[in-house]
C-alpha positions in Angstrom: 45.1 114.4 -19.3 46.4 114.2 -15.7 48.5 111.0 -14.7 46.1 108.7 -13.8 46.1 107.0 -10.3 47.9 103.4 -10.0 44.7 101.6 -8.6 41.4 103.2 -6.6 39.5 100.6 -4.4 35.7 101.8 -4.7 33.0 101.8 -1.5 29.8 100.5 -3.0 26.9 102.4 -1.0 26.9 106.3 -0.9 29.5 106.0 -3.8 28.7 103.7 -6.7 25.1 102.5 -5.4 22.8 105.2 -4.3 21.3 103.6 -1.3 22.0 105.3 1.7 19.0 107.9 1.7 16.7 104.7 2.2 19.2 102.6 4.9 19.0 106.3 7.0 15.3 106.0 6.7 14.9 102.4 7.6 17.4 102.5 10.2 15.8 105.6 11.9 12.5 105.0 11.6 12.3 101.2 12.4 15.9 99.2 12.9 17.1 101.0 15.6 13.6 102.0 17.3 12.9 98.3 17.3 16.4 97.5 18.3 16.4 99.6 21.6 13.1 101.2 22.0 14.0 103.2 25.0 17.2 104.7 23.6 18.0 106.5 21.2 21.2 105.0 19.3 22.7 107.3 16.6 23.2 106.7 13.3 26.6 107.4 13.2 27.4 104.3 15.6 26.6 101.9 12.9 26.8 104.3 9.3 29.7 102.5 7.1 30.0 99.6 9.7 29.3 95.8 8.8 26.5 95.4 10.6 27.5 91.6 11.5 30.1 93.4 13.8 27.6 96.1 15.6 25.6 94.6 17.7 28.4 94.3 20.8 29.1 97.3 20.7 25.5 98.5 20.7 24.4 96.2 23.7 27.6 97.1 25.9 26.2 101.0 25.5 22.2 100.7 25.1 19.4 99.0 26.8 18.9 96.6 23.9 15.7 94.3 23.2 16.6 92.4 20.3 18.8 89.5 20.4 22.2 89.4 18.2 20.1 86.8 15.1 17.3 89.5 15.3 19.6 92.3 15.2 21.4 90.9 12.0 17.8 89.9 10.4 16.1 93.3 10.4 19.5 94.3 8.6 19.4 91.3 6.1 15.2 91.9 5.5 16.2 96.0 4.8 18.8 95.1 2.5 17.3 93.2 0.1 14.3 95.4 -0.3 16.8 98.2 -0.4 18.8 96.7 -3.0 16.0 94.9 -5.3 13.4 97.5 -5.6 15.1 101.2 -4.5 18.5 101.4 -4.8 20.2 103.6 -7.9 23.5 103.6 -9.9 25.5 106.6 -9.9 24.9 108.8 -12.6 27.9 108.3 -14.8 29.2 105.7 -13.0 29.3 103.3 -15.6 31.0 105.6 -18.0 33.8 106.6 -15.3 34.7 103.1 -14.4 35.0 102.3 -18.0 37.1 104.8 -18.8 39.5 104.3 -15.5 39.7 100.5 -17.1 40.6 101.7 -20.4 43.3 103.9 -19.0 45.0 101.1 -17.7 44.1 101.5 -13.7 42.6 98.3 -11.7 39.7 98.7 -9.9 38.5 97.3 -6.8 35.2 96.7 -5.1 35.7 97.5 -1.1 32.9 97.2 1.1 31.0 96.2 3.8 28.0 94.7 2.5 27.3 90.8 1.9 27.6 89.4 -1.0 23.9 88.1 -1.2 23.7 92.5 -1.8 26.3 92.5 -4.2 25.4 89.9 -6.1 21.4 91.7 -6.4 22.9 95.0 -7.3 25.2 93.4 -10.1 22.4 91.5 -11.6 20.4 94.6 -11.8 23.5 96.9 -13.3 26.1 94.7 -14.2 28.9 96.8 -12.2 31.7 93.8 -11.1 32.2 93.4 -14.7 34.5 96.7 -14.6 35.9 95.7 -10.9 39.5 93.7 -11.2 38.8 92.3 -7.7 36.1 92.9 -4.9 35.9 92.1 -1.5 32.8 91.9 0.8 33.6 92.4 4.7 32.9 88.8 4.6 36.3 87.7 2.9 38.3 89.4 5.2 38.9 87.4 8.9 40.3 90.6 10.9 37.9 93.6 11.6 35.8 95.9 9.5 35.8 99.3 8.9 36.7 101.5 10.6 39.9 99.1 10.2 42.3 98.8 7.4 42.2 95.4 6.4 39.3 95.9 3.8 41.7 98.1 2.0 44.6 96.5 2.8 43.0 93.4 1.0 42.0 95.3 -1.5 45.4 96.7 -2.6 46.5 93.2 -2.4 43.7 91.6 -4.7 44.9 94.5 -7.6 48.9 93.7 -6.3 49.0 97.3 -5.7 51.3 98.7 -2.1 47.9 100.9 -0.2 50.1 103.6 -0.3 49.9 103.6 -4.6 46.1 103.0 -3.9 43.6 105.8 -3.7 40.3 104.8 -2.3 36.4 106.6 -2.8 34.3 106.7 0.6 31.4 108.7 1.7 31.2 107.4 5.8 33.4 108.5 8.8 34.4 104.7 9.4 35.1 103.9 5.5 37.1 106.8 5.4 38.7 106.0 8.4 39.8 102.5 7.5 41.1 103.6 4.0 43.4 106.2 5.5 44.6 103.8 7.9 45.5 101.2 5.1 47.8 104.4 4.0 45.5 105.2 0.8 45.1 108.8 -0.7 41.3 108.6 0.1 38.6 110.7 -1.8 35.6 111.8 0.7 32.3 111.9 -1.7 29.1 113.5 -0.6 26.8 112.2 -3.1 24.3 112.8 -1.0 25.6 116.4 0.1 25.0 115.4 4.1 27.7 116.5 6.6 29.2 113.4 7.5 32.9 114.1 9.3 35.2 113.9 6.7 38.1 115.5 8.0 40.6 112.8 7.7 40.5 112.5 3.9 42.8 114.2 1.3 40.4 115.2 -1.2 36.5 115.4 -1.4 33.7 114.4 -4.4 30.3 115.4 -5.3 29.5 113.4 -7.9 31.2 111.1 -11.2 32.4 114.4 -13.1 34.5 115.1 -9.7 36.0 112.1 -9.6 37.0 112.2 -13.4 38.0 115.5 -13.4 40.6 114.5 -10.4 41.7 111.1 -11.9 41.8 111.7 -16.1 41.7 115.7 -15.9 38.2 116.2 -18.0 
């Protein structure tokens, strides 16, 4: 087996939780149509972004029609359908994280969803009981991603330097913010789209990927 890494700080959507097929579909067909029905906003401005932060920079750049409350309520309304009825585990997830925690390496929980959605996807599959620490966007009072301080935190929760930390991340701005909290940052493409990647150090398709980089199996 392969020295395992000193700590890994996990995104939850597009990594662990398979939800990002049905937030693409939402957002496309009625978020963003609703938001500014006479523009056409791409997903990449908000993919990966807490959306408590977007609106802004979406009403500096579009013709908006929604206020800020209603912007953050069609989110809030999509997410818990999302994560209540349609939302997956990873295949093998459960296995992996076990294993990680068994080979002595803390885990943390990095992303930008609530906790209201955490809390509904770890009563349906249990997943903070293998997390050390996890931190939703809203414990951390500087910026989102594409910022650092998400991972930054993160490393701190675990007591780990981000430069001993590697993180997992499937969207430009997670990516992003876990390269510039000085992590060795895995890009995974669950969902085999073509997100920009580019920054990262290595990239992920699915659980066996990740294990075979981390405990060589």
């Amino acid at each position: 087996m392969s020295d395992a890494p000193t700590a890994i700080c996990f995104d939850m959507d597009g990594v662990l939780v398979q939800s990002e097929d049905h937030w693409v579909s939402v957002q496309r067909d009625h978020i963003l149509p609703t938001v500014a029905p006479d523009d056409d906003i791409p997903l990449s401005a908000i993919t990966g972004r807490d959306y408590t932060e977007v609106y802004p920079d979406i009403a500096a750049e579009y013709d908006v029609d929604v206020s800020r409350e209603e912007y953050e309520r069609l989110f809030e309304e999509a997410g818990e359908r999302i994560y209540r009825d349609h939302a997956t585990l990873l295949s093998g997830a459960h296995d992996l994280l076990a294993d990680l925690s068994a080979a002595g390496v803390p885990l943390a929980l990095t992303t930008s969803a609530p906790w209201d959605w955490i809390d509904v996807i770890d009563e349906r599959f249990d997943l903070l009981a293998h997390f050390d620490a996890a931190v939703s966007a809203q414990d951390v009072d500087g910026p989102g991603k594409p910022e650092p301080d998400i991972y930054e935190r993160g490393a701190s929760e675990l007591g780990v330097d981000p430069a001993a930390c590697w993180a997992v991340e499937d969207s430009t701005a997670g990516a992003r913010a876990a390269v510039r909290a000085g992590m060795t940052t895995v890009g995974f493409r669950g969902d085999g789209d073509e997100t920009d990647l580019s920054m990262v150090n290595h990239l992920a398709d699915d659980a066996d990927d990740l294990r075979a980089l981390w405990l060589g199996e």
